[in-house]
C-alpha positions as CSV (number, residue, x, y, z in Angstrom):
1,X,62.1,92.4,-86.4
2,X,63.0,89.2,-85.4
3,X,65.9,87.9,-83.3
4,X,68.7,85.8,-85.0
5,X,71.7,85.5,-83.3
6,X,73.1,83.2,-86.3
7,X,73.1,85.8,-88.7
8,X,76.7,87.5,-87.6
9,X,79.0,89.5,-89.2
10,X,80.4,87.0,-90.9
11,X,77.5,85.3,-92.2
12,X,76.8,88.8,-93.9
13,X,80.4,89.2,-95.3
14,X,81.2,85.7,-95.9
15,X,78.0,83.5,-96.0
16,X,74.6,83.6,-97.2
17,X,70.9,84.3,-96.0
18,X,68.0,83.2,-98.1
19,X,63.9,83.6,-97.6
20,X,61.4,81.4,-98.4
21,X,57.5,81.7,-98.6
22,X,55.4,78.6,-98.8
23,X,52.7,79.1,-101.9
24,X,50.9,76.0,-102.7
25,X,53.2,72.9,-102.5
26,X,55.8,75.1,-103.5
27,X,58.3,77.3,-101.8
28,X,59.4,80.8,-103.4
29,X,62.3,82.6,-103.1
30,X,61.8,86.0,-101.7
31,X,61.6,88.9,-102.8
32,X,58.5,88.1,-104.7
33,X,56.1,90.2,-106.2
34,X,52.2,89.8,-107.0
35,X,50.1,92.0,-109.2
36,X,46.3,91.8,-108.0
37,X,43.3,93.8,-109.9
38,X,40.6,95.6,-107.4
39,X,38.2,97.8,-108.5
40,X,39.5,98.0,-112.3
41,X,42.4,99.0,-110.5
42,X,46.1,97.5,-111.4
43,X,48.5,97.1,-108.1
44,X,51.3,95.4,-106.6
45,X,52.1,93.3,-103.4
46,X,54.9,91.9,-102.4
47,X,57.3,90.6,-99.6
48,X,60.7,91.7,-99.0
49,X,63.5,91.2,-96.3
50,X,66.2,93.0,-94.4
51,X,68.7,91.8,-91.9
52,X,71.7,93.5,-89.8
53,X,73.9,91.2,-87.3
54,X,71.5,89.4,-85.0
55,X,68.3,90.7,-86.8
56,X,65.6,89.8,-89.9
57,X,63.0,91.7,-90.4
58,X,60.5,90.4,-93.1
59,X,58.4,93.1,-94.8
60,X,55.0,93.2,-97.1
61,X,54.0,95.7,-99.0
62,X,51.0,97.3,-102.0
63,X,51.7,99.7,-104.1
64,X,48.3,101.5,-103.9
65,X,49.1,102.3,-100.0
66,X,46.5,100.9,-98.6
67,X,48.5,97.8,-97.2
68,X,46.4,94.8,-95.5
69,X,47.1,92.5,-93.3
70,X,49.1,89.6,-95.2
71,X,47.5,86.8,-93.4
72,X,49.6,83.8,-92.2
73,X,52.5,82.8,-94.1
74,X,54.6,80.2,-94.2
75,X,58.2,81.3,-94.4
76,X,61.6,79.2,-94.4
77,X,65.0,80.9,-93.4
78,X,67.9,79.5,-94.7
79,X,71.6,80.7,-93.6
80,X,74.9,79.4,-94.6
81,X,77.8,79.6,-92.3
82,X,80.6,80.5,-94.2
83,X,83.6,77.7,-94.8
């Protein structure tokens, strides 16, 4: 959990909160979802995001339950104050 005073209850309501993760050049929107083989084994990885008023919390995840450590990732926040 990270610390986001920005994201209020009106950015919630009324605005908009976006993730990013850097791959290549190129930046993703999150959630996104990657299928990897192991062992003649098919599974899934992926990030996901949650947020309340004042807190993000940015999540990764495998299907076959043996989650690693994701490494350093390059992510990009974006939120919109409402009008």
């Amino acid at each position: 959990d990270m610390s986001f005073p920005e994201i209020t209850d009106n950015v919630i309501q009324n605005g908009m909160v976006s993730l990013y993760i850097k791959t290549g050049d190129a930046w993703i929107p999150v959630p996104v979802y990657f299928y990897h083989a192991s062992d003649q084994n098919l599974y899934e990885g992926g990030y996901f995001y949650r947020m309340r008023r004042g807190v993000f919390s940015i999540d990764y995840y495998e299907s076959d339950f043996y989650t690693q450590n994701p490494g350093l990732q390059n992510f990009r926040l974006v939120i919109v104050q409402p009008i």
